[in-house]
C-alpha positions in Angstrom: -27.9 -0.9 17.4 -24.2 -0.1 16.9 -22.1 2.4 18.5 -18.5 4.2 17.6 -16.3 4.8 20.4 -13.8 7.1 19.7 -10.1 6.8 21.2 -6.9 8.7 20.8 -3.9 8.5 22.8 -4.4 9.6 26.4 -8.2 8.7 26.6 -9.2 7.6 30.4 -8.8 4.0 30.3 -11.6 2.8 32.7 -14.2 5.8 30.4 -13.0 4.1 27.6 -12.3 0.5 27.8 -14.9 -0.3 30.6 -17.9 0.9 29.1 -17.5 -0.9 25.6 -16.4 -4.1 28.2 -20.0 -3.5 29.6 -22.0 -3.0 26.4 -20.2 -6.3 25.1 -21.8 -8.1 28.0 -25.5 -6.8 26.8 -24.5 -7.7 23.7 -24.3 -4.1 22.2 -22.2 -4.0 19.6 -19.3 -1.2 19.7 -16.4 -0.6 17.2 -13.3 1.7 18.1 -12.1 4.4 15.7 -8.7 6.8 16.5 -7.8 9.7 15.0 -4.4 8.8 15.5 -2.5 8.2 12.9 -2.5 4.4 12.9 -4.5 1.9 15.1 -2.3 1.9 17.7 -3.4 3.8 20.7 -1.9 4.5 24.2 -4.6 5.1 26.9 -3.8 8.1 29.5 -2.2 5.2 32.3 0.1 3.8 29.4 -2.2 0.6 27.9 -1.6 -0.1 24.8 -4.3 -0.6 22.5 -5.4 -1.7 19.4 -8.3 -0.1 17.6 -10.9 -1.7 15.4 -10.8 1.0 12.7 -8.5 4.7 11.6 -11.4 7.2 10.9 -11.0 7.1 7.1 -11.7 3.7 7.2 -15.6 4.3 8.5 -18.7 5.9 7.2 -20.2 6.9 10.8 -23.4 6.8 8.8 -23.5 2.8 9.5 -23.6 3.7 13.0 -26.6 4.3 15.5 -24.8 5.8 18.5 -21.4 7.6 19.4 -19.2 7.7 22.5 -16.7 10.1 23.2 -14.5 9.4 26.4 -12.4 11.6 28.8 -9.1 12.1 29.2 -6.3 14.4 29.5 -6.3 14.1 25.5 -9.6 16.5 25.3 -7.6 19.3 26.7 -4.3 18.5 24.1 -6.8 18.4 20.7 -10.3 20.0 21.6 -9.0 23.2 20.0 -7.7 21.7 16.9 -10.0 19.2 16.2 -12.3 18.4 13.6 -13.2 15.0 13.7 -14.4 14.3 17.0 -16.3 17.6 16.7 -17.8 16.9 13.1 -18.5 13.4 14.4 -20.8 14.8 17.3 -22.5 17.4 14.9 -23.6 14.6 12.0 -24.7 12.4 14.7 -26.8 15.1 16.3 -28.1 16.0 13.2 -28.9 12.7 12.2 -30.6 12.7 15.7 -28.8 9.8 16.7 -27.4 8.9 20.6 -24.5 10.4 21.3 -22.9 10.1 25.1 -20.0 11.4 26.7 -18.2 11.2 30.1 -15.6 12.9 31.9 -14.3 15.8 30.0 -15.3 14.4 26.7 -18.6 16.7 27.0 -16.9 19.6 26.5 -16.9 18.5 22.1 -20.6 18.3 22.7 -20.7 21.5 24.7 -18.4 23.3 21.8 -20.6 22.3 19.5 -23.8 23.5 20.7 -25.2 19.9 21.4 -25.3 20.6 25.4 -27.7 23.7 24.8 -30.9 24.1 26.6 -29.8 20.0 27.8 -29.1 18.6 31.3 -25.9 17.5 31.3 -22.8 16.7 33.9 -19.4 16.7 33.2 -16.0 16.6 35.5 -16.1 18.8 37.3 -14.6 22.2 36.6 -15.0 21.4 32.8 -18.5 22.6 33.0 -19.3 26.6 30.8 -21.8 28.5 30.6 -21.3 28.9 27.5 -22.8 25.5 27.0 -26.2 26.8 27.6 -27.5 23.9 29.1 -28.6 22.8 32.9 -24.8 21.9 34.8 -25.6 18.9 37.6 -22.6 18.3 39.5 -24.5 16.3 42.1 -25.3 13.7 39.4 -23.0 11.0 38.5 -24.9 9.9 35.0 -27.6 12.2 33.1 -30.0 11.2 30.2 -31.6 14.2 28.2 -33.5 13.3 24.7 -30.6 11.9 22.8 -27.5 13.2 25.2 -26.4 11.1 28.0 -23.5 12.4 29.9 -21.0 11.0 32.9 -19.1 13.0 35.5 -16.2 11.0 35.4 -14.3 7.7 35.8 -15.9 6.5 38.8 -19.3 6.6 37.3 -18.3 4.6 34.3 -20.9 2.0 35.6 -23.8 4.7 35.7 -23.0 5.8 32.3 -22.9 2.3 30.9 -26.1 1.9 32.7 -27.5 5.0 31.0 -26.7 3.4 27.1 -27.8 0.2 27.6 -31.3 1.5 29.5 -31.0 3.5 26.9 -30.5 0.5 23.9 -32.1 -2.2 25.8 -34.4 -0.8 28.5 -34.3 -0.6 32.5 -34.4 -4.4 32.7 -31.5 -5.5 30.4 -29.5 -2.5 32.3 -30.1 -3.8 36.0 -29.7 -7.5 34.8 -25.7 -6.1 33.4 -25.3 -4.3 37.3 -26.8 -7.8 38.7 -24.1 -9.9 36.5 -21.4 -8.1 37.8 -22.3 -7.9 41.3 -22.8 -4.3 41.6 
């Protein structure tokens, strides 16, 4: 399998760059895309980083599961955007995995994909509007194809999630036991 993990400027660093660290080390491969307007990205505690690919240079039919991270950047673009949010829809649609942490959710939420789901989120970004089951208690939730992360400090639950996910429980626990968890 194959995932997309979307970055812009001001994505949470650890959301971002942690979890594809952590798929890379159960061998899962991950390419970055930005919606910026070239490759260069600067993540929300000032890294600069380069991205695999600028969205017109992907089909994300050639991938088999998205990641949308957090950041202060959701609150800056989620009204105006329409790649992230198209991104979520065709995967959805295309019943594929799509997984989200931190305030990243809410382009799932906006676009219907939380409904009648169980789903956390950081908290306070969470709306009933969403329609689905809010667990603030959890730090990592997996619901059909949705798996969604509280926040930065449960980076290593949600990577968890997608490679139990990908691999199964056994390739997951095998990652937490590599890196001494």
């Amino acid at each position: 399998m194959k995932g997309l993990l979307i970055l812009s400027d001001h994505c949470e660093d650890t959301e971002a760059l942690s979890t594809r660290a952590l798929l890379k080390r159960a061998q899962i491969e991950v390419d970055t895309v930005t919606i910026n307007p070239n490759k260069q990205i600067v993540t929300g505690y000032g890294l600069h980083v380069l991205v695999d690919y600028h969205k017109d240079d992907i089909d994300v039919d050639d991938y088999d599961f998205l990641i949308v991270p957090g950041g202060k950047y959701v609150a800056q673009i989620i009204d105006q955007d329409t790649y992230i949010k198209s991104t979520v829809k065709a995967f959805e649609m295309n019943q594929k995995l799509i997984c989200a942490i931190c305030a990243g959710p809410r382009f799932l939420g906006t676009m219907g994909v939380l409904k009648n789901k169980h789903y956390t989120i950081y908290p306070g970004n969470q709306n009933e509007a969403f329609g689905g089951v809010y667990h603030p208690e959890l730090k990592a939730v997996t619901d059909g194809l949705v798996i969604t992360a509280r926040g930065a400090g449960a980076t290593l639950d949600f990577a968890y999630e997608i490679i139990q996910f990908i691999q199964g429980e056994a390739a997951a626990k095998k990652i937490l036991q590599n890196i001494a968890y």
